[in-house]
Phi, psi and omega in degrees: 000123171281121170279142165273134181310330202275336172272068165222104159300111193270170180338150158313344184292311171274037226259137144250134218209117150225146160310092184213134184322149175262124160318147158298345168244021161295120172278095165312146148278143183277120173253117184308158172268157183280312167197183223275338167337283169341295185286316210275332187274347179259352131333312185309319211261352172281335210281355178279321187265017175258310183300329169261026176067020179268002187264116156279154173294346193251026217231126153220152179256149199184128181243136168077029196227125164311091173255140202264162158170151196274087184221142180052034155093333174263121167341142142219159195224123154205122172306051196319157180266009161166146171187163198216135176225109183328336200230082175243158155304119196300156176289185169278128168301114151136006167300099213263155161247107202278004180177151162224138212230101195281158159079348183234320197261338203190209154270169176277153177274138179270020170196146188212140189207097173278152169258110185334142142184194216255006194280171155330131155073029162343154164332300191243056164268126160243053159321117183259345179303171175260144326297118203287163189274170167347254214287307178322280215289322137317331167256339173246353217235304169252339201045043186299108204290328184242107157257138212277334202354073189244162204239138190255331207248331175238355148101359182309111163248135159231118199253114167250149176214127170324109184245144158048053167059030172207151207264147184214118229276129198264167190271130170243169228279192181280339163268004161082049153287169175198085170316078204285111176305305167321292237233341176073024196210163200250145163266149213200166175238111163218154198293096164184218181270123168196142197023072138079356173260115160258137180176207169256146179228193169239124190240184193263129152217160206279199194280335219236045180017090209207133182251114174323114187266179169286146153325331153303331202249328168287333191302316201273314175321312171274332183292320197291318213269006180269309202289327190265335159258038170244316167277006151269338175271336158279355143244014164299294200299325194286324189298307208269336150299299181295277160013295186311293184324311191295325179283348223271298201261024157245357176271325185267346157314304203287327170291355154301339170237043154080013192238127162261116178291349150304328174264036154257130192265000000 
């Protein structure tokens, strides 16, 4: 197969990578989700943090949204499956945003984040031909300082972080953690259940390694602590019964022995 020199990506040295607006009537390609898995973990991993007021307006989070740039004169798109960037330009009000174009719209995102799967131009391609793969472009194109890897099905996080323009895969804690300075919260792998998915997720835990929870787990979390002070006032209550009965039958001793237990001070 012959490739045309104008789709051949040249070294990262030699890269031309520019920032330029999508016409307004450009039509994205639709990238199917691979499967149902997919949408529900990065749902997962946003919904804690909307519940604990940490998404600001000028911050965007984003699953399945096209981020653009121009290099060596040809579109490239590509569509992480969650990623986060501190800072962008508010939108026009009533305005949706259908792409994001770093450096004309915001920052670059400073975390990128694939759910491992088998196509072309994969999680760890570095492909430099058009369309360049997954980890080229992220790493040489955006210079995305955290890139993400997680195996959704054995539960694998791979945390990479930019060195020198090449990406190097980091060691997480003794608790098999991984600490995002950007962001102030540790990323993490854990097992169980939510909408009908049992499986491994990527879950949140705070600086004081406290795990963020979902809305059903707070939702239970507040049912417990109602139930144990509904059963700490039903044995407030039961004590102050018993007490009365005690007083009860030591008032009616002492009128047995001829004592108005009122007129004892």
């Amino acid at each position: 197969m012959v490739i045309s020199q104008e789709n051949i990506i040249r070294p990262a040295a030699t890269l031309s990578v520019t920032w330029e607006r999508l016409p307004d009537d450009y039509k994205l390609e639709e990238e199917p989700v691979e499967n149902t898995g997919q949408p529900l973990i990065a749902g997962a991993l946003r919904e804690p943090l909307e519940l604990i007021g940490y998404i600001k307006p000028e911050m965007l989070i984003a699953s399945n949204l096209g981020i653009c740039a121009t290099v060596n004169g040809e579109l490239v798109i590509k569509a992480p499956d969650w990623f986060y960037v501190p800072k962008v330009q508010p939108l026009t009000q009533g305005c949706e945003r259908k792409s994001y174009t770093p450096n004309l719209e915001g920052d670059t995102p400073t975390i990128v984040m694939e759910f491992l799967s088998d196509t072309e131009g994969g999680e760890y391609s570095v492909k430099r031909s058009y369309p360049p793969g997954k980890w080229f472009f992220y790493e040489q194109v955006l210079n995305v300082p955290t890139y993400v890897i997680f195996e959704p099905d054995t539960g694998l996080l791979e945390v990479y972080r930019l060195q020198e323009q090449r990406y190097d895969l980091e060691l997480p804690d003794s608790e098999g953690r991984h600490w995002f300075p950007e962001m102030g919260l540790f990323l993490g792998v854990w097992r169980g259940e939510k909408e009908g998915r049992t499986g491994y997720w990527l879950r949140w835990w705070d600086e004081g390694e406290n795990l963020l929870l979902w809305g059903v787990e707070r939702l239970e979390q507040e049912r417990q602590q109602v139930e144990q002070e509904r059963q700490r006032a039903e044995q407030e209550r039961q004590r102050a019964e018993q007490e009365h009965q005690r007083a009860e039958k030591l008032a009616a001793y002492l009128r047995s022995q001829g004592i108005n237990p009122d007129e004892i001070e």
